[in-house]
ROBA-876334 format. One record per residue: y, x, z of N, C-alpha, C, O in turn. Coordinates in steps of 0.1 Angstrom, whole numbers, padded with zeros to 4 digits, always signed. Last residue first. Example, Ala and Ser with C-alpha at 12.3 -4.5 7.8 and 13.67 -1.06 7.14 Angstrom:
! residues 2
-0022+0128+0071-0011+0137+0071+0000+0129+0079+0011+0134+0080-0057+0132+0078-0045+0123+0078-0033+0132+0078-0033+0142+0085
This chain:
! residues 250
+0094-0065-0161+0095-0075-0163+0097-0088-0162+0098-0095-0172+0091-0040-0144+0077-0051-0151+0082-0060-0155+0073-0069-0155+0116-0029-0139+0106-0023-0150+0093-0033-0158+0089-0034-0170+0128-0055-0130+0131-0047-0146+0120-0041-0149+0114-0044-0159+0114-0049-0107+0117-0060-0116+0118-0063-0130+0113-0071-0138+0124-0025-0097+0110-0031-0099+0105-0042-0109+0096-0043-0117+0147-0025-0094+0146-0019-0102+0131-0020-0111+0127-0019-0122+0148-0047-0071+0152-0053-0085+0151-0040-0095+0153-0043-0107+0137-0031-0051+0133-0042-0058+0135-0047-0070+0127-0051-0078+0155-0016-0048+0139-0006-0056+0137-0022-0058+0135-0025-0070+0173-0027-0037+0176-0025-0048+0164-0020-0052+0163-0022-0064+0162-0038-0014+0165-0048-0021+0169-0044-0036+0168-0052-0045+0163-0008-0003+0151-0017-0008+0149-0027-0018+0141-0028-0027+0191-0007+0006+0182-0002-0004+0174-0009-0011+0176-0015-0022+0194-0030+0022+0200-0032+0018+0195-0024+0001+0195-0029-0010+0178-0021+0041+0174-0036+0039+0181-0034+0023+0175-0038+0014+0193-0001+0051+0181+0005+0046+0173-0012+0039+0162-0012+0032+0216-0014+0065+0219-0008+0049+0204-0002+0040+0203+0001+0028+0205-0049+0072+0214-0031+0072+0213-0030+0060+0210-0037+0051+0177-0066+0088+0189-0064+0079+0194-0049+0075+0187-0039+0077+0158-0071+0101+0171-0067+0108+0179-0065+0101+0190-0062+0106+0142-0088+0089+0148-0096+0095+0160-0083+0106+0168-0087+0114+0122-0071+0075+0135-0075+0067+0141-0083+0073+0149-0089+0065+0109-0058+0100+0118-0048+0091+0132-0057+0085+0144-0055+0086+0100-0079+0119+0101-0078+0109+0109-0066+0102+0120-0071+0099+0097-0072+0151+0103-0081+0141+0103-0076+0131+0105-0064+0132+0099-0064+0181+0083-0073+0173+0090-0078+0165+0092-0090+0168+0117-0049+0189+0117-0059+0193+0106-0071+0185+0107-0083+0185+0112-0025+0181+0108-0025+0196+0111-0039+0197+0106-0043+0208+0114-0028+0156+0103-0026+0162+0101-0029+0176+0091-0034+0180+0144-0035+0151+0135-0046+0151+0113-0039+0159+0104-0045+0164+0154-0008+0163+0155-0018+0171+0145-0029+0167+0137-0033+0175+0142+0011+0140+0142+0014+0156+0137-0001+0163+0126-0005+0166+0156-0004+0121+0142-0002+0119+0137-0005+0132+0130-0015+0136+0181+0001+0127+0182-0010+0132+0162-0013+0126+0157-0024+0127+0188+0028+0122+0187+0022+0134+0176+0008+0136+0166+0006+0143+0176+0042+0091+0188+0031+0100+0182+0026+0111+0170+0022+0110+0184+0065+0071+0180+0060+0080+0188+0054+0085+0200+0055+0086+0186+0052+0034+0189+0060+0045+0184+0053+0058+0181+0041+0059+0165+0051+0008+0166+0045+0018+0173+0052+0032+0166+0057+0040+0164+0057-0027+0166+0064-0016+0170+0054-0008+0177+0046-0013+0147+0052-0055+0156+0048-0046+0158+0056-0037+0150+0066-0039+0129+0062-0077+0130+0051-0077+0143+0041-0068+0147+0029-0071+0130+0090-0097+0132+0087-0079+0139+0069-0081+0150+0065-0084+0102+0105-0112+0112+0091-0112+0116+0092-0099+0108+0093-0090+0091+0138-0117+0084+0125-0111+0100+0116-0110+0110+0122-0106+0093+0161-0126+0093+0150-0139+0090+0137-0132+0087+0127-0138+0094+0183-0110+0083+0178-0115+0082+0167-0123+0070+0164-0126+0121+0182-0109+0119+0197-0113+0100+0194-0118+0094+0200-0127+0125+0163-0088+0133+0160-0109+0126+0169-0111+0120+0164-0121+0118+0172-0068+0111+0160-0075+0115+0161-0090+0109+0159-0101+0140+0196-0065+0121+0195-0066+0112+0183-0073+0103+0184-0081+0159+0179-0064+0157+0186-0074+0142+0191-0074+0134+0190-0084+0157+0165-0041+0157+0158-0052+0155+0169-0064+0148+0165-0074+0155+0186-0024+0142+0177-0020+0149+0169-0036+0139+0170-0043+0180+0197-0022+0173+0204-0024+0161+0199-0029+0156+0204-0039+0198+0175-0013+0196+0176-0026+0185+0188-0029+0181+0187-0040+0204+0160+0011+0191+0161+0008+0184+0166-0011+0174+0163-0017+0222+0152+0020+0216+0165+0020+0206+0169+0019+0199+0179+0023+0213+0119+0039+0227+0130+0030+0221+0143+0032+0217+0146+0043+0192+0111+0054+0204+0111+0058+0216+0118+0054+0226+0122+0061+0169+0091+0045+0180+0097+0039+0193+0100+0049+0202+0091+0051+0143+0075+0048+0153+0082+0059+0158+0091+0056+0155+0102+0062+0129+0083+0019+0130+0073+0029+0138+0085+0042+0138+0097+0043+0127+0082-0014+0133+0089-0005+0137+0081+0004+0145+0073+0001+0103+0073-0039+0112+0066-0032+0113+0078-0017+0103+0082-0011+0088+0079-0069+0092+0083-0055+0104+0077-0048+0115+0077-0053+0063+0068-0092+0073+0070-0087+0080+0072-0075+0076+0063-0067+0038+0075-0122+0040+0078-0104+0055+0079-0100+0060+0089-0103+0014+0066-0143+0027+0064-0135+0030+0065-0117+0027+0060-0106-0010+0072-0140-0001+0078-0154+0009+0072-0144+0009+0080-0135-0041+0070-0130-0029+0069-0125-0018+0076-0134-0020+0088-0135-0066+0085-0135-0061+0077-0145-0045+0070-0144-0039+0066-0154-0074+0107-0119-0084+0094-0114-0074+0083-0127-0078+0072-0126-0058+0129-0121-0073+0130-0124-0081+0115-0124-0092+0113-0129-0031+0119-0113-0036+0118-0126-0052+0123-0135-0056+0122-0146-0037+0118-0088-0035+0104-0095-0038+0104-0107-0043+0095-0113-0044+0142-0080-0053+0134-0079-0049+0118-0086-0057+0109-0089-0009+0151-0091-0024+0153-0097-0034+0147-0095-0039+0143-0105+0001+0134-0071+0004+0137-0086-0008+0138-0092-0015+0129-0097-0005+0147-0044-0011+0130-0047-0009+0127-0065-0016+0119-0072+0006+0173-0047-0010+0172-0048-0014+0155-0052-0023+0150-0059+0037+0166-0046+0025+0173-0058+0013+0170-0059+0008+0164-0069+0035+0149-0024+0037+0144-0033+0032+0154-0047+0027+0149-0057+0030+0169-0004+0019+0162-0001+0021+0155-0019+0011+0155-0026+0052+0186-0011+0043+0191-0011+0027+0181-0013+0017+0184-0020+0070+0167-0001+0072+0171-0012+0059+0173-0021+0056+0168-0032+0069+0168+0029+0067+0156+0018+0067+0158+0006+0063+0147+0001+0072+0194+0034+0063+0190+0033+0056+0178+0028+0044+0177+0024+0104+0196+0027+0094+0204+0017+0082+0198+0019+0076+0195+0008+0123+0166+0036+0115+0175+0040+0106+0182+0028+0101+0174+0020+0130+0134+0035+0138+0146+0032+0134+0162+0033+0143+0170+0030+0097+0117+0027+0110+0125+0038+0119+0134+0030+0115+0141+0021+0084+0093+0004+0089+0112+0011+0101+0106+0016+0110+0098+0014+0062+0076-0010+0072+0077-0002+0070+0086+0010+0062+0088+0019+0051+0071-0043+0050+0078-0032+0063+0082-0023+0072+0089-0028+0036+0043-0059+0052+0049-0055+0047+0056-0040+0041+0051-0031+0022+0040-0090+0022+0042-0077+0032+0047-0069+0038+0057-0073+0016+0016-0110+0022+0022-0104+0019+0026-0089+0014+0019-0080-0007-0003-0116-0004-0001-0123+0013+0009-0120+0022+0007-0128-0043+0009-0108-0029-0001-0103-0018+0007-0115-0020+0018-0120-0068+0019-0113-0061+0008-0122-0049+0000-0119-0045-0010-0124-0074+0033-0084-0080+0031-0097-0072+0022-0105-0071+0013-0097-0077+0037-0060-0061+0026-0065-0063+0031-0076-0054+0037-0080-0101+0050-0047-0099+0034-0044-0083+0028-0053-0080+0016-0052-0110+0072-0054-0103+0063-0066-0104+0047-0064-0105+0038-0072-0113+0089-0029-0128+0077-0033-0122+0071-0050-0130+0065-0058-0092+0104-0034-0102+0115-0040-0113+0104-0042-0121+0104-0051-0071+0088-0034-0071+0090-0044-0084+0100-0049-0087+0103-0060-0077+0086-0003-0079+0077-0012-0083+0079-0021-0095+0077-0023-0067+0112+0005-0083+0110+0004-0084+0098-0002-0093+0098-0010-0040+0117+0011-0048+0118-0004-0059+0112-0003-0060+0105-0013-0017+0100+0035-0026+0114+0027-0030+0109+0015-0026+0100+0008-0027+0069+0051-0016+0085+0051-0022+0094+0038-0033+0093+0035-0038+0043+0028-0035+0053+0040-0029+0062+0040-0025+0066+0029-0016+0018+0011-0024+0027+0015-0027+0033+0025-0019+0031+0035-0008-0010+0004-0005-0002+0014-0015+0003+0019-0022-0001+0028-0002-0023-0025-0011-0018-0021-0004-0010-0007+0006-0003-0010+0002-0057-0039+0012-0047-0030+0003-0038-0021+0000-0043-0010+0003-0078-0067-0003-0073-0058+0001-0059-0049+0005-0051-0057+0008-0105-0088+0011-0095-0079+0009-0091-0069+0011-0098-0059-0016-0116-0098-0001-0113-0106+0004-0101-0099+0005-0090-0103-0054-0110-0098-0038-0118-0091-0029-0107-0102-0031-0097-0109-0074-0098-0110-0074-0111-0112-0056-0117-0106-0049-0126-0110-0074-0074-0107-0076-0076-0118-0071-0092-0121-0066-0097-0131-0072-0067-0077-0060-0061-0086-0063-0068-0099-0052-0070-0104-0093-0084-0071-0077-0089-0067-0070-0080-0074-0059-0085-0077-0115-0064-0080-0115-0080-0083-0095-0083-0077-0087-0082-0086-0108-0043-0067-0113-0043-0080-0108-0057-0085-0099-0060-0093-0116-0051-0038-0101-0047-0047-0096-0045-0056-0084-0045-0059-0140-0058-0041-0130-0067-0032-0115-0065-0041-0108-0072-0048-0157-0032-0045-0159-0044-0053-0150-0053-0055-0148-0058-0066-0148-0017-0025-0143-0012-0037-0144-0028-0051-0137-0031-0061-0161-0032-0003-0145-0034-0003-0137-0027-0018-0126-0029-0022-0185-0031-0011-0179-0042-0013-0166-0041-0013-0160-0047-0021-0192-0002-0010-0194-0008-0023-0187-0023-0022-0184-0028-0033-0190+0003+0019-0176+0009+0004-0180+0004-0008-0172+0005-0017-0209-0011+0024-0194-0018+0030-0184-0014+0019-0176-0020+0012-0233+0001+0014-0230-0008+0010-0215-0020+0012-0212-0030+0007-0225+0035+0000-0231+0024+0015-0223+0012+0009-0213+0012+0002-0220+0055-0013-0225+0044-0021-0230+0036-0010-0241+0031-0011-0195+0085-0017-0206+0076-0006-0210+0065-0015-0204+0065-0026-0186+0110-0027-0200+0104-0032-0203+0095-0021-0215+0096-0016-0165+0117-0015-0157+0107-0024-0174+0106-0028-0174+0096-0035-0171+0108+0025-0168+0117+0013-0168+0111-0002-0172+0099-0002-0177+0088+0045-0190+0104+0042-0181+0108+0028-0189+0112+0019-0167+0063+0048-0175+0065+0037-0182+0077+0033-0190+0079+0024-0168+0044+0074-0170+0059+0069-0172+0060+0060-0184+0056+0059-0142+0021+0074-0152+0024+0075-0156+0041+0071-0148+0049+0067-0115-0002+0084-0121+0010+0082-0135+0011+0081-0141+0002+0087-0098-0029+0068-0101-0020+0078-0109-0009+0075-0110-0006+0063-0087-0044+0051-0096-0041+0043-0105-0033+0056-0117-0032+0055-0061-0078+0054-0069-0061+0058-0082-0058+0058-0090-0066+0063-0043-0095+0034-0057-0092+0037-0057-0077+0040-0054-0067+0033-0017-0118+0030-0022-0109+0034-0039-0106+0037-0046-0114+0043+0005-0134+0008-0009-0137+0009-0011-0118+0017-0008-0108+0011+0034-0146+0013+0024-0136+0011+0015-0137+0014+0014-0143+0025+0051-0166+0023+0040-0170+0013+0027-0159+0007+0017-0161+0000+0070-0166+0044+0072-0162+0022+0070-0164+0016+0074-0165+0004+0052-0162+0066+0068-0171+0058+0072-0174+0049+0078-0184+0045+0022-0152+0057+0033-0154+0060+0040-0160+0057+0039-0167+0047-0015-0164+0056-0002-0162+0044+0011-0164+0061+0010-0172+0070-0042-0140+0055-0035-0151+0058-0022-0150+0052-0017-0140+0045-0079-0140+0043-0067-0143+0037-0056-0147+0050-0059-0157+0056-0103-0151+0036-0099-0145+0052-0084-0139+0051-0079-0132+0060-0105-0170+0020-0111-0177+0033-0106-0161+0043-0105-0162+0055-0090-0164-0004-0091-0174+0002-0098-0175+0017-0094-0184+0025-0104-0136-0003-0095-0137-0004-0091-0150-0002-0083-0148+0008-0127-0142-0008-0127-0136+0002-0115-0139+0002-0114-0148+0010-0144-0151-0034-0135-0160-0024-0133-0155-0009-0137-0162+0001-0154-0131-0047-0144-0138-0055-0134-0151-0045-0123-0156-0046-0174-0113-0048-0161-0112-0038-0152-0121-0041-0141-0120-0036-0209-0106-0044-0194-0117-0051-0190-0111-0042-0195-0106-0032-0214-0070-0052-0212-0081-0049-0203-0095-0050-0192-0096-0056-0219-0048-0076-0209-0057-0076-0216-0071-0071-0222-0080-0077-0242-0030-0061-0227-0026-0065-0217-0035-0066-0207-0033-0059-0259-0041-0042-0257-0043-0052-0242-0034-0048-0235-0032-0037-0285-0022-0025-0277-0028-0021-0273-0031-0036-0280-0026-0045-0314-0011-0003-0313-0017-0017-0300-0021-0018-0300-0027-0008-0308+0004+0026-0317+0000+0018-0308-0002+0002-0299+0004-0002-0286+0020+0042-0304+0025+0042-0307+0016+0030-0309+0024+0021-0274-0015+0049-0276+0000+0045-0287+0007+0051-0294+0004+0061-0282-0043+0030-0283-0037+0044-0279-0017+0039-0280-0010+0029-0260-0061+0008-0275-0053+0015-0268-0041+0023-0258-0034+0024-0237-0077-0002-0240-0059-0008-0250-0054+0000-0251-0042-0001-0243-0100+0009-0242-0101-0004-0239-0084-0014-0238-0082-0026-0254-0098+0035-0254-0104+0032-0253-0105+0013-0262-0111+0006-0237-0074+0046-0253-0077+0045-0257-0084+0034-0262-0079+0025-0212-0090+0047-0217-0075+0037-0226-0073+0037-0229-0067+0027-0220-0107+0068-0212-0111+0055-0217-0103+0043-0223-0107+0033-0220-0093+0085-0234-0096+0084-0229-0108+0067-0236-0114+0059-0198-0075+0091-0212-0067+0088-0220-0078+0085-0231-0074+0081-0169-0071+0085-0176-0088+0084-0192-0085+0077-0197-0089+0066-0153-0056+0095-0160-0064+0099-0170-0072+0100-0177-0077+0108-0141-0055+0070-0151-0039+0073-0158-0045+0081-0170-0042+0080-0123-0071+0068-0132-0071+0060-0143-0065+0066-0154-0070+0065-0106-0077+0101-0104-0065+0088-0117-0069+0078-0126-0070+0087-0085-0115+0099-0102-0102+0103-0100-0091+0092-0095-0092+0081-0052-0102+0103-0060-0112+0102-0079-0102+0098-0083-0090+0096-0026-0096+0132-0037-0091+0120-0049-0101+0111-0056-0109+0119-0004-0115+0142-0018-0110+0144-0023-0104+0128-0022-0109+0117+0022-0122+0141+0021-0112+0151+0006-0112+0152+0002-0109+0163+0045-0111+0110+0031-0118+0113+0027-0111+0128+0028-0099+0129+0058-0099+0093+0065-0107+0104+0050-0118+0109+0048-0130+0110+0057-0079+0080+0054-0091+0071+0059-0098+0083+0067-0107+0079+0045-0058+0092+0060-0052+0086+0062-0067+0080+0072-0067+0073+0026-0068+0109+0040-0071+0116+0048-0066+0106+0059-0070+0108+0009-0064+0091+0012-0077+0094+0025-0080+0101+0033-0090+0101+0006-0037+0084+0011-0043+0077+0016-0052+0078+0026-0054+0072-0012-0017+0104+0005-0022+0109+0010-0031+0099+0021-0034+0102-0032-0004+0100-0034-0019+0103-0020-0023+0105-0018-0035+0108-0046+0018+0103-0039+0020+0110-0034+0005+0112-0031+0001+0123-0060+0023+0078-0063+0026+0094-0060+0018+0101-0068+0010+0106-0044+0010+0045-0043+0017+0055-0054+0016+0070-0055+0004+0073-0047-0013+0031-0057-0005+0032-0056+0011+0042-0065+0019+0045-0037-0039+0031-0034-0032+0040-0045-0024+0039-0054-0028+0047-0020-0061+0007-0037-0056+0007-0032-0042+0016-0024-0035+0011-0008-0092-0004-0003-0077+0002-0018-0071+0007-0026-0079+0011+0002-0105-0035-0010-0103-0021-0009-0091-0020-0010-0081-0028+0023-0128-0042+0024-0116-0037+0010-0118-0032+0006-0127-0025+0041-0148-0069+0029-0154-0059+0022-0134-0057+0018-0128-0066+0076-0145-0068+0062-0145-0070+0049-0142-0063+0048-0134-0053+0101-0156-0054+0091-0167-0063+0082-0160-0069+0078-0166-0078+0117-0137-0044+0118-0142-0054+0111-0152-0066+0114-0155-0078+0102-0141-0020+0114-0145-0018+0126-0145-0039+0136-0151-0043+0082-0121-0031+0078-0138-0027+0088-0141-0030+0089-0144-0042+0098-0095-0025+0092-0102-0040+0086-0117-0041+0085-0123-0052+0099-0094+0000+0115-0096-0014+0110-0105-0023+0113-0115-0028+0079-0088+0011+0080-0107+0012+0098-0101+0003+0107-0110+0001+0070-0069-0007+0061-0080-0006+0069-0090-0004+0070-0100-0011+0088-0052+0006+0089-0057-0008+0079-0063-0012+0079-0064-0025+0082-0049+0034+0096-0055+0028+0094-0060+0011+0099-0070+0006+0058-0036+0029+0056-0050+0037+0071-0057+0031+0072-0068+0025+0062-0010+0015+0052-0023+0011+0056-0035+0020+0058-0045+0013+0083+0000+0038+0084-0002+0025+0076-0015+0017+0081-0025+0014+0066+0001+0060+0076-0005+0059+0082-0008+0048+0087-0019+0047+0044+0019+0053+0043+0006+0051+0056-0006+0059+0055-0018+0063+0060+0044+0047+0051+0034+0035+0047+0020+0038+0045+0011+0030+0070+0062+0065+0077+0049+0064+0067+0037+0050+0068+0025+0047+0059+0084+0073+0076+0084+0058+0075+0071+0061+0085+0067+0055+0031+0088+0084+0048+0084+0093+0064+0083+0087+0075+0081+0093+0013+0105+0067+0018+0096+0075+0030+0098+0084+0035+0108+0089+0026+0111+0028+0026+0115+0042+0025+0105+0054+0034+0096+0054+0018+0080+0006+0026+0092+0014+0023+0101+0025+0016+0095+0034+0020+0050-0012+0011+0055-0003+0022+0070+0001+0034+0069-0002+0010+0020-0027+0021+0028-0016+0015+0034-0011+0005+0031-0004+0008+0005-0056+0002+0010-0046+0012+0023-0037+0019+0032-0042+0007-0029-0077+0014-0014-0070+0010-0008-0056+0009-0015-0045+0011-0041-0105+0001-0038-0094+0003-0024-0087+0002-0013-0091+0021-0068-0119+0027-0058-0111+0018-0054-0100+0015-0060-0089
């Protein structure tokens, strides 16, 4: 189950990935959650109050086994125990790693950081069971084809045309880059929102769940807590994209 989250920023995507990372522990399988997002917020959606090192970091690491930039570098550096050594694991047992940022100049970059972290993710989508991609805001991913070979991707929309809109275009770049499965999950549902479902049905894309909005998101934020430790009725969704999740993979 190799799944990548991604959406408009601010629909809620990495609240989403982070809850169904530790559901899915919580159901006994072995999870690595991969925060490819900027923005770095995955640890707390996991109940973790530090980030662990971003990769992007680790300049003399990446030196080291993808070369200096400006010069000679390898494409397929080892990556095979990164994941063990910078790795950290939550309550649940998720295995967490942030990928952090770098420039890459556009979908032709070949510097030697984007050649490792592409090398990094390559390797953990292929090698682990379950894996929980939390993307960044928008498309530009899909234009490096950094979620190349996952094996779903679930794009999470607002009740809104412009989520909609972002979710056409991420369609297509998914399906330019080999992405065949794309499903939608409606976040902060607050009823009335049938205009926005018929658009998605109207493009053949799956609506996986709808999550109404709940307070109690609000409150565990402001109070450094976990999404799935406040519970409700948006806890309560989730729990169901999960088991729909389940079924699908089996």
């Amino acid at each position: 189950m190799k799944i990548a989250i991604t959406g408009k920023g601010g629909v809620g995507k990495t609240t989403l990935a982070g809850t169904l990372a530790r559901l899915l522990a919580q159901e006994g399988e072995d999870v690595v959650a991969i925060d490819a997002d900027p923005d770095m917020n995955l640890a707390s959606a996991l109940g973790l109050k530090e980030n662990p090192t971003p990769i992007s970091k680790l300049e003399d690491l990446i030196a080291e086994r993808a070369g200096e930039p400006g010069g000679i570098f390898k494409l397929n550096p080892k990556v095979n125990d990164i994941l063990d050594k910078y790795g950290v694991k939550n309550e649940d047992g998720v295995r967490l790693l942030t990928m952090g940022t770098i420039e890459l100049g556009g979908s032709g970059c070949v510097c030697p950081a984007s050649a490792f972290l592409r090398a990094l993710l390559r390797h953990i989508i292929f090698k682990e069971r379950v894996v929980i991609l939390d993307m960044e805001a928008g498309i530009e991913h899909l234009g490096r084809g950094t979620t190349r070979n996952v094996d779903l991707m679930i794009v999470v929309v607002e009740p809104g045309m412009r989520s909609v809109e972002t979710l056409s275009r991420i369609r297509k770049l998914a399906a330019d880059i080999g992405v065949v499965n794309v499903a939608v999950v409606i976040n902060k549902d607050i009823g009335g929102d049938d205009m926005v479902r018929e658009k998605i049905e109207e493009m053949g894309v799956p609506i996986l769940g709808s999550i109404p909005y709940d307070v109690s998101f609000v409150r565990a934020d402001l109070e450094g807590k976990s999404p799935l430790d406040a519970g409700g009725e948006a806890i309560d969704a989730i729990k169901g994209i999960k088991d729909k999740l389940l079924e699908m993979f089996g």
